[in-house]
C-alpha positions in Angstrom: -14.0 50.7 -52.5 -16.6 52.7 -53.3 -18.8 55.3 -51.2 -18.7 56.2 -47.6 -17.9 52.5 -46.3 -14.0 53.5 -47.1 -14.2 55.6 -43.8 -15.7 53.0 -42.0 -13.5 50.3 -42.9 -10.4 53.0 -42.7 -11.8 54.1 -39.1 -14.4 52.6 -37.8 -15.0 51.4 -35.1 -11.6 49.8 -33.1 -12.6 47.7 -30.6 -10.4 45.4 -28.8 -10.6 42.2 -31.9 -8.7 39.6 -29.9 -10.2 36.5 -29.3 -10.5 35.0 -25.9 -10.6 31.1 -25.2 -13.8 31.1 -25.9 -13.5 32.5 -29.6 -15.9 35.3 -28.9 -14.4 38.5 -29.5 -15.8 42.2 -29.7 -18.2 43.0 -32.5 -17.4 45.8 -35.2 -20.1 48.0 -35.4 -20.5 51.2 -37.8 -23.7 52.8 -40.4 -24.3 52.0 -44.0 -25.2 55.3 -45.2 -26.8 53.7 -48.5 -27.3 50.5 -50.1 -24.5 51.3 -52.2 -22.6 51.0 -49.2 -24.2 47.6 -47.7 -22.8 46.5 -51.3 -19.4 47.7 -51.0 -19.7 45.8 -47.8 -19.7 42.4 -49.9 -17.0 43.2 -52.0 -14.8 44.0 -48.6 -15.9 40.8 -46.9 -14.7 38.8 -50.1 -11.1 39.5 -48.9 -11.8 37.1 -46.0 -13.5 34.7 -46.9 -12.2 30.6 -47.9 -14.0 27.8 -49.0 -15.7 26.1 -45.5 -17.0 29.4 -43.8 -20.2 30.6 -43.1 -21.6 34.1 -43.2 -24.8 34.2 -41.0 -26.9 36.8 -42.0 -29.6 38.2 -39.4 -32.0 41.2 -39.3 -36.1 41.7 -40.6 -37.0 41.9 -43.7 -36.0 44.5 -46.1 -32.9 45.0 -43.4 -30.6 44.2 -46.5 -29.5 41.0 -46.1 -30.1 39.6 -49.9 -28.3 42.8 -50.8 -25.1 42.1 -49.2 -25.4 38.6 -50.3 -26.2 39.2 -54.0 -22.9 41.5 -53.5 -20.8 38.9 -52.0 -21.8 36.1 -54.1 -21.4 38.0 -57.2 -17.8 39.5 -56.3 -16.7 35.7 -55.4 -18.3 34.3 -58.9 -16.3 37.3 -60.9 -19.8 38.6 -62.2 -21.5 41.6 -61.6 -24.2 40.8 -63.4 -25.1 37.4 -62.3 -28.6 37.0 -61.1 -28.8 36.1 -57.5 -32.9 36.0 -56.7 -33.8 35.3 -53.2 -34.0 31.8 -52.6 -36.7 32.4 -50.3 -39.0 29.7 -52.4 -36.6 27.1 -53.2 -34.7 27.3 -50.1 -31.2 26.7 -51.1 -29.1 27.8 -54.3 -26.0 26.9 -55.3 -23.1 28.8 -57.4 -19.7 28.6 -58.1 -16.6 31.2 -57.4 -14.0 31.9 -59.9 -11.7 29.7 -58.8 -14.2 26.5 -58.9 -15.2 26.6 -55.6 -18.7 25.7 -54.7 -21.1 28.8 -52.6 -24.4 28.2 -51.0 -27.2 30.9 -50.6 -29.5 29.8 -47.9 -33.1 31.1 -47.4 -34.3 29.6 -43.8 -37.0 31.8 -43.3 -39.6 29.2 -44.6 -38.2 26.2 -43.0 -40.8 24.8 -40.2 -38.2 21.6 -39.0 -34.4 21.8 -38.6 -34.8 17.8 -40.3 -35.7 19.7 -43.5 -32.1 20.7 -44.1 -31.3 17.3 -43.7 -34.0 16.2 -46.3 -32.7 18.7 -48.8 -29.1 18.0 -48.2 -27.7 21.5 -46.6 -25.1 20.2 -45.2 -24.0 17.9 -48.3 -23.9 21.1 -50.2 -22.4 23.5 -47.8 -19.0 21.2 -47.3 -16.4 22.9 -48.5 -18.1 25.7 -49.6 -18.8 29.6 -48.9 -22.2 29.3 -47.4 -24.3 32.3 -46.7 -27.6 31.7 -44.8 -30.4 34.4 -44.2 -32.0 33.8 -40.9 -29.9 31.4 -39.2 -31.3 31.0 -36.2 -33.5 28.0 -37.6 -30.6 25.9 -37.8 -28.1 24.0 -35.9 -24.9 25.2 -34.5 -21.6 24.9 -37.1 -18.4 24.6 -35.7 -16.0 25.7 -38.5 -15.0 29.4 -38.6 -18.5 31.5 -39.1 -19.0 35.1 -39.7 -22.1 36.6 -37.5 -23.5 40.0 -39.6 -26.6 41.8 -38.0 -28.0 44.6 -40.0 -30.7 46.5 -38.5 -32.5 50.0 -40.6 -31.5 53.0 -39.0 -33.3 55.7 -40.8 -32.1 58.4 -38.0 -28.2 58.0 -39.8 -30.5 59.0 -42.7 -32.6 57.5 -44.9 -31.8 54.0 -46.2 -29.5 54.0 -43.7 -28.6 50.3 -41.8 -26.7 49.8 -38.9 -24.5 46.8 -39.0 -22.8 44.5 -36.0 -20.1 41.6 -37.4 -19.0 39.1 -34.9 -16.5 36.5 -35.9 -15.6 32.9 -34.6 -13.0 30.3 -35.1 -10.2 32.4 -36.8 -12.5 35.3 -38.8 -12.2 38.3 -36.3 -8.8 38.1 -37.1 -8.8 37.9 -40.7 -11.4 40.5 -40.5 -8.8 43.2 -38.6 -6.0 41.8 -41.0 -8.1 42.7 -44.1 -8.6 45.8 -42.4 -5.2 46.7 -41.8 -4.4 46.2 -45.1 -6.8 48.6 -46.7 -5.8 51.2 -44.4 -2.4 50.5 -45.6 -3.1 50.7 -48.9 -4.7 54.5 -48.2 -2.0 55.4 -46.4 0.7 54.5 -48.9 -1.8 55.7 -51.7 -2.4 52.3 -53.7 -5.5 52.3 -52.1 -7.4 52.4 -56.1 -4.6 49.7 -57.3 -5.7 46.2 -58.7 -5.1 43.5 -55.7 -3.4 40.2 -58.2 -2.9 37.1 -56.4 0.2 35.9 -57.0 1.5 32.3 -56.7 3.4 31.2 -53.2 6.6 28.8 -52.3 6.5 26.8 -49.4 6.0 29.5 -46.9 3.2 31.0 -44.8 3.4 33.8 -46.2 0.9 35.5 -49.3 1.7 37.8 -51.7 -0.1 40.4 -54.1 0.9 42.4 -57.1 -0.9 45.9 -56.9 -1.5 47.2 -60.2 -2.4 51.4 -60.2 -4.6 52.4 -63.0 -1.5 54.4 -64.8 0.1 50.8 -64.5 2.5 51.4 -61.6 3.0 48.3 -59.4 3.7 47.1 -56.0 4.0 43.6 -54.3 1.7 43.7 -50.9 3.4 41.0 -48.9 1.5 39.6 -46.0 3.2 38.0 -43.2 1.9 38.0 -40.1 3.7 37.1 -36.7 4.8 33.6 -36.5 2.7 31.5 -34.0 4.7 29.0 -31.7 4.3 25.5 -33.0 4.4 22.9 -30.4 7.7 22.4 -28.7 9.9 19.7 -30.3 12.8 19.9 -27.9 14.3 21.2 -24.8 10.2 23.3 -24.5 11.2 25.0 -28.1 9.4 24.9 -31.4 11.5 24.0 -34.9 10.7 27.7 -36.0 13.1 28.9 -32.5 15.5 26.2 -32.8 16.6 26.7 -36.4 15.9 30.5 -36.3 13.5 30.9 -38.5 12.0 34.8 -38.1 9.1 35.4 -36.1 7.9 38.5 -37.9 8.1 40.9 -40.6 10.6 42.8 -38.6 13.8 40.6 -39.7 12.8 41.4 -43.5 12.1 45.6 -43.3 15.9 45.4 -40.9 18.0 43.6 -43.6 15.8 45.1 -46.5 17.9 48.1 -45.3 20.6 47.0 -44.7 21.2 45.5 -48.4 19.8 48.8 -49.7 22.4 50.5 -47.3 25.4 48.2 -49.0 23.9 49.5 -52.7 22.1 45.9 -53.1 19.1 45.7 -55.3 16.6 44.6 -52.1 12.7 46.0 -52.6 12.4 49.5 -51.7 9.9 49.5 -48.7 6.7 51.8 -49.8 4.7 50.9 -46.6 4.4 49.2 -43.4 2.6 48.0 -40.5 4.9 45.9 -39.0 2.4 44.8 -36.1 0.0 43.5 -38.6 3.3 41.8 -40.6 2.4 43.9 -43.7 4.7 45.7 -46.2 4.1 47.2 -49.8 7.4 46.4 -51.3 9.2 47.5 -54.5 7.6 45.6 -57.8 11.3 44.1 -58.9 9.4 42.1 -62.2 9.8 38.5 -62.9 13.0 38.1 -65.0 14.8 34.9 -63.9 18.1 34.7 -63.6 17.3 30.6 -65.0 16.2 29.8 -68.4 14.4 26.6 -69.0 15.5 25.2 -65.9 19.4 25.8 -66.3 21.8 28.7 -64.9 21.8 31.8 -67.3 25.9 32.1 -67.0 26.3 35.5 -66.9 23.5 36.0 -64.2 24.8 33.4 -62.1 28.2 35.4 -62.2 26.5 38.3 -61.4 24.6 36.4 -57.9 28.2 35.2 -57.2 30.2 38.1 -57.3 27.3 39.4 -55.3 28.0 37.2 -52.4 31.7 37.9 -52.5 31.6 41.4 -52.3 28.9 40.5 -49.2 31.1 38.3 -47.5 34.3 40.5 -47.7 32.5 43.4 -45.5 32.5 43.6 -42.0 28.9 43.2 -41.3 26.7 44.1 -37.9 24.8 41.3 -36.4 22.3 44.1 -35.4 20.1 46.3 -37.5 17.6 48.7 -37.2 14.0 48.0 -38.1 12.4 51.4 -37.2 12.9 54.0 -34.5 13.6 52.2 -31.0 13.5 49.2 -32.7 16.1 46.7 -33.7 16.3 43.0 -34.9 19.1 41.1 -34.0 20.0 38.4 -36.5 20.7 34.9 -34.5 24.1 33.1 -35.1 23.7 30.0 -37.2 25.2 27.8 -34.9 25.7 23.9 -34.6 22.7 23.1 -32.6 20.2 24.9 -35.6 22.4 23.1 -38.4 21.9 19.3 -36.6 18.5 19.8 -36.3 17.7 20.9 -39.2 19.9 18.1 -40.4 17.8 15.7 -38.7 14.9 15.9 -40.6 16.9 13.3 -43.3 16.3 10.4 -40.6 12.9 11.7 -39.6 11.1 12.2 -42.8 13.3 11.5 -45.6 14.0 8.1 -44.8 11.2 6.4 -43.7 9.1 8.2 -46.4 11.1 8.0 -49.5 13.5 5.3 -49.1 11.4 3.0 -46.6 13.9 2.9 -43.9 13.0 3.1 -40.3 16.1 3.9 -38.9 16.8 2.8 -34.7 17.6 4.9 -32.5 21.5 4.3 -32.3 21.6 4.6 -36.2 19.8 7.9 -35.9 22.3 8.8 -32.6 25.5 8.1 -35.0 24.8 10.3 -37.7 24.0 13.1 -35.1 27.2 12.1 -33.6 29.1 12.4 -36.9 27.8 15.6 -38.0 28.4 17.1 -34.9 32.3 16.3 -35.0 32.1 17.0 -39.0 30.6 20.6 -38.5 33.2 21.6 -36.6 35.0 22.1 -40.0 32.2 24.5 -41.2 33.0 27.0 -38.0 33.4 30.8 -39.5 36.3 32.7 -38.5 34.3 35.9 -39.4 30.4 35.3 -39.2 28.5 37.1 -42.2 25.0 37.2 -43.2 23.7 34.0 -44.9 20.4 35.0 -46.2 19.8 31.0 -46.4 17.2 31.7 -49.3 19.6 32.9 -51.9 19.0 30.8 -55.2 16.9 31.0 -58.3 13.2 31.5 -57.2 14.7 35.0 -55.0 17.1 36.2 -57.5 15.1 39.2 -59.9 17.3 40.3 -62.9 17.4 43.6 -63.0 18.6 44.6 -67.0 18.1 48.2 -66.6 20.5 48.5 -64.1 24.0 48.3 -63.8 26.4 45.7 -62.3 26.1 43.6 -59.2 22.5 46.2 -59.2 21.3 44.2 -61.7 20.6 41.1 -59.1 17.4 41.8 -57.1 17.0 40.0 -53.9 13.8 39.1 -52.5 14.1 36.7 -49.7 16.5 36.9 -46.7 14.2 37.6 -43.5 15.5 34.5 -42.4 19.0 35.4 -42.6 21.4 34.2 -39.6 25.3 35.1 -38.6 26.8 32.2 -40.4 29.8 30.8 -42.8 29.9 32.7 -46.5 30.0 29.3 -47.4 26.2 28.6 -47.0 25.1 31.2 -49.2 27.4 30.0 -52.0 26.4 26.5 -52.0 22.6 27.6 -52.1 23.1 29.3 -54.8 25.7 26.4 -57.2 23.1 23.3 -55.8 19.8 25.0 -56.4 17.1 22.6 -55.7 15.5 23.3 -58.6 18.0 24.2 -61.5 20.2 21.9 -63.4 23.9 22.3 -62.7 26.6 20.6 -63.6 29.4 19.8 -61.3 32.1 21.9 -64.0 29.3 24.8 -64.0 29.8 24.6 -60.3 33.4 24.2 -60.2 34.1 27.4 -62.3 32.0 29.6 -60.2 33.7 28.6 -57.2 36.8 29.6 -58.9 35.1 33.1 -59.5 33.7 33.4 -56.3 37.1 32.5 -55.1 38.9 35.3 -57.4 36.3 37.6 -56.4 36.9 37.0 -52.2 40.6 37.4 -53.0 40.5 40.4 -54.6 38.5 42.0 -51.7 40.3 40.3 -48.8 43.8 38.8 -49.6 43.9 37.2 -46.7 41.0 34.8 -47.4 41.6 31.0 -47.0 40.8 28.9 -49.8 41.3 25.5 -48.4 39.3 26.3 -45.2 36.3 27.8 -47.6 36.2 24.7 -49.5 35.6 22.3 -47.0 33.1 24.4 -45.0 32.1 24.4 -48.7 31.3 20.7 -48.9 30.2 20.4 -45.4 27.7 23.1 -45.4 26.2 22.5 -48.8 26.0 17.9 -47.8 24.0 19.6 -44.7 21.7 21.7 -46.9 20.8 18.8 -49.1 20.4 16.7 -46.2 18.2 19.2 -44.8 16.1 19.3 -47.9 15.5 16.0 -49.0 13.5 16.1 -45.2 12.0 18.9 -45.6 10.4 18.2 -49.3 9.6 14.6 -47.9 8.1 16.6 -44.9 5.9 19.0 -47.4 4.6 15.6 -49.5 3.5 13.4 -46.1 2.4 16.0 -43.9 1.5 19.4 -45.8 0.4 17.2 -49.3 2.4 18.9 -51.1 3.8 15.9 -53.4 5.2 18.6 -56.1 8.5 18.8 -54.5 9.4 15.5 -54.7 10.3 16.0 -58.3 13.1 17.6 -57.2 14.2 15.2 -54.9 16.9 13.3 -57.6 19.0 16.5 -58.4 19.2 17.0 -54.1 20.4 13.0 -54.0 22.8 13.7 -56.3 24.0 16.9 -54.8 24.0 15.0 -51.7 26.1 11.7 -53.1 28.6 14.8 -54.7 29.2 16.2 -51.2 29.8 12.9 -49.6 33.4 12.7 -51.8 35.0 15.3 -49.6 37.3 13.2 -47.4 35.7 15.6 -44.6 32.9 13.7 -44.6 34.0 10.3 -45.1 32.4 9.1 -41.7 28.9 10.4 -42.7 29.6 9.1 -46.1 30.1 5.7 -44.3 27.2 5.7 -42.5 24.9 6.6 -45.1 27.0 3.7 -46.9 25.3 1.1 -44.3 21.8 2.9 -43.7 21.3 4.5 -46.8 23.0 3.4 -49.6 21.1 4.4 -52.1 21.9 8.1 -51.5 25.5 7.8 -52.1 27.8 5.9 -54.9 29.5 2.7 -54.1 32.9 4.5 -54.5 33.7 8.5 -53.8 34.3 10.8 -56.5 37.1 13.2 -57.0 
C-alpha cells in the first residue's frame, strides 16, 4: 500500500465496528492526504468486496469520487491502465473483474426520475455484480450488503486533501475491520510488501493466502474467524457443539504447539491475532504425499509411523494457546460419534439412494451403533486430529524422518481412540487403496505401537479399528451428500463409490454384524450380499 493511507488503515480511526440489530454500525473516518491516497483507498477496499455489493459513493463534485472508483474498478479488472471515463453522459457502464465477474459504474447525477433506472435496466445489470454508484441518493434503497463512502475536500489537512466517512451494512463493517486486521498483521509480522495469492479451499469456512515477499520468501495467511452458532439441532445445541468442531483459531495455534513441542513438522506460527481468527503460518509447499491419486508407499509409512509414535505418548488434554490462555481439547465421546453418524439416514439416504427411511428404521441404527461403539472405547484417550489424510499431509524431502510429514490440519482435534486417526488416514476419501495396501500398514502401524508400548493390544485396536473407520465412512457419505443438496457442492459425490466400498469392507467385522444387518434391509445397496474376510 502505497503513501500515507498505510497509517490510516494501520491506525486510524477505532471506533466501536459492531453492528447492532439494526446493521448500523459506527463510521470509520480518517484524511486522504493526496489523491494518491484516495487511490490506494480503492486498491484496499478491493479486499472486501464480492460479487452482489454496492459501494455508494457521495460528496460534490471534484470531491474524488470517480478517482476512487477508477481505482477500484481497475484493481478488480487486473488493469491499471484500463480507461474508466465518467459515465456521467451515458449513465451506466459495465466491466468485468478478473475472475469474470460482472462490475457496474453508475453516474446518477443526471437522472431526473428513479423509473429511468428501470428503463435502462440498472438493476438487470447490477445483479450479481460489484456496483459502484456516484450520487446515490437518486435511487431506491438496496437491501444486500452496501458500502456507504462520503468524501468531502478538506484543504485545511492540506491541499488536495479529502476527508472520508465509510459506513457499512449487511455484513461489510465487518469485513471492513477484518481486512483491517489483516494488514496490520501483515506490518506487524513484516510481510506487509508480500504478494497476497488466493489459494484454493476444501470444504471449510475457512480462506487461505500464500504471501509471496519480493526476495521470494513465503507465508500462508490463514483466515478463520470465530465460528458463529448455527441454529440448535438438539437438546438447544448447534452440530458445530455437539460433534466438537472448534470455535476459533485458538484450538489450531494450541496443538500447532504442541506437535511442534513433540518435534512434529506442524507450521511454525509467524503471526497472530487470535481475536480476529488470523495467523501467518509456516509456507510447508505442496508436495503430496499421493501421486496420481494412489498412496506414495514410503510416504504413507512415513504418516503411519507418525501416528504411532503419537499414540504411544502420554498426551495432555489441555494446552496452552498464549499467556493466560488455554484450549482444552473435548473428548470424542459416543454422543459426537452417533450424531455425526446420523447424517447417513438424514442426507445420504434419501439423497443418493432415494430412501426415506421411518422413524423406527432411523431409531434402530442409532440403537445399534450405540451398543456397537462401545467396542471403540479408548483405554488411554489420545489426540485424533480427525483431519489426518492426503489433502493435510505436506512432504517435507529436505528433512529427516517422521520430520519429513508436515501436518496442516488438526484444530479440530478431540481426546479419542488412536484408532480414528489410522483409519483416516488407510480409507482416504479421496485416494485409491487397496484393502492389501491397507492390511500391510496396519501391520506397521501395529509393529511401530509395539515397539513403543509392549503392552499395546492388538485385538482390541482392530476392532475399534473397524468400528471407528464403518463410522467415518458413514459419516461421510452424509456429509458429501449434505455438501451436494444443501451447499451445491456436487464435486464430492465423485468420491462417494470408494466411501461405499470402504463402508461395505467395514461391515465384515463380526462387530458390526447387527449394523451390517440393518443396512442389509434398509440399504442394501451399501453392503455385499455376503461378508468378506
Amino acid at each position: 500500500m502505497r503513501g500515507r493511507l498505510a497509517e490510516v488503515v494501520l491506525g486510524g480511526d477505532d471506533q466501536d465496528g459492531r453492528e447492532g440489530t439494526s446493521g448500523a454500525a459506527s463510521a470509520w473516518e480518517f484524511v486522504l492526504p493526496d489523491e494518491a491516497a484516495t487511490e490506494d483507498l480503492g486498491l484496499f477496499l478491493c479486499e472486501v468486496l464480492l460479487p452482489g455489493d454496492r459501494v455508494l459513493l457521495t460528496g460534490s463534485l471534484g470531491d474524488g469520487k470517480t478517482t476512487l472508483a477508477r481505482a477500484i474498478i481497475r484493481e478488480l479488472a487486473g488493469d491499471p491502465a484500463l480507461e474508466v471515463p465518467s459515465p456521467t453522459f451515458t449513465l451506466i457502464q459495465p466491466y468485468t473483474s478478473r475472475d469474470g465477474h460482472p462490475i457496474v459504474h453508475a453516474d446518477l447525477y443526471r437522472l431526473r426520475d428513479p423509473d429511468e433506472l428501470v428503463e435502462l435496466g440498472f438493476e438487470e445489470m447490477a445483479e450479481g455484480a460489484i456496483t459502484l454508484v456516484e450520487w446515490p441518493e437518486k435511487m431506491p434503497p438496496h437491501d444486500g450488503p452496501v458500502l456507504s463512502i462520503s468524501l468531502s475536500l478538506r484543504p485545511e489537512f492540506g491541499e488536495g486533501s479529502r476527508f472520508a466517512r465509510i459506513e457499512g451494512l449487511g455484513g461489510m463493517r465487518a469485513r471492513i475491520d477484518r481486512a483491517r486486521a489483516v494488514r496490520k498483521l501483515l506490518a506487524r509480522a513484516g510481510w506487509d510488501e508480500a504478494e497476497r495469492i488466493l489459494m484454493q479451499g476444501d470444504a471449510s469456512s475457512r480462506a487461505y493466502e500464500r504471501l509471496r515477499k519480493p526476495d521470494g520468501a513465503t507465508a500462508v495467511l490463514m483466515i478463520s474467524p470465530a465460528r458463529p452458532d448455527g441454529p440448535a439441532v438438539r437438546d438447544g445445541k448447534p452440530y458445530s457443539a455437539i460433534v466438537h468442531l472448534a470455535e476459533s483459531v485458538h484450538a489450531f495455534v494450541a496443538l500447532d504447539r504442541g506437535l511442534r513441542a513433540l518435534g512434529f513438522s506442524a507450521p511454525k506460527v509467524y503471526g497472530e491475532d487470535l481475536t480476529e481468527g488470523l495467523l501467518i503460518l509456516e509456507d510447508l509447499g505442496n508436495e503430496p504425499v499421493v501421486e496420481n491419486g494412489a498412496p506414495r508407499p514410503e510416504r504413507y509409512a512415513e504418516a503411519v509411523r507418525l501416528l504411532a509414535k503419537l499414540h504411544a505418548t502420554d498426551l495432555p488434554a489441555t494446552l496452552p494457546v498464549a499467556e493466560g490462555i488455554d484450549h482444552v481439547l473435548p473428548p470424542y465421546d459416543k454422543e459426537a460419534l452417533l450424531f455425526e453418524a446420523e447424517l447417513l439416514p438424514e442426507w445420504y439416504a434419501p439423497a443418493i439412494r432415494g430412501v426415506t427411511l421411518p422413524q423406527e428404521a432411523r431409531d434402530e441404527f442409532i440403537t445399534l451403533w450405540r451398543e456397537a461403539l462401545d467396542g471403540a472405547i479408548p483405554e488411554r484417550p489420545t489426540w485424533t486430529l480427525r483431519d489426518y489424510h492426503s489433502p493435510n499431509l505436506i512432504w517435507l524431502p529436505g528433512r529427516e524422518g517422521l520430520e519429513r510429514v508436515g501436518v496442516i490440519d488438526f484444530q479440530d482435534a478431540v481426546m479419542g481412540h488412536p484408532a480414528y486417526d489410522v483409519a483416516s488416514l488407510l480409507q482416504d476419501a479421496r485416494v485409491d487403496a487397496s484393502a492389501d495396501f491397507e492390511l500391510r500398514l496396519l501391520g506397521l502401524y501395529v509393529r511401530e505401537r509395539r515397539a513403543r508400548d509392549p503392552n499395546f493390544d492388538m485385538s482390541a485396536f482392530a476392532t475399534a479399528y473397524a468400528l471407528l473407520a464403518a463410522q467415518r465412512a458413514t459419516k461421510i457419505l452424509g456429509i458429501f451428500a449434505r455438501l451436494d443438496r444443501r451447499d451445491g457442492k456436487p464435486a464430492y459425490l465423485a468420491h462417494l463409490p470408494r466411501i461405499e466400498g470402504y463402508l461395505a469392507r467395514n461391515l465384515a467385522h463380526p462387530a458390526l454384524a447387527a449394523v451390517r444387518d440393518w443396512h442389509l434391509r434398509h440399504l442394501p445397496g451399501t453392503v455385499a450380499d455376503s461378508p468378506e474376510a
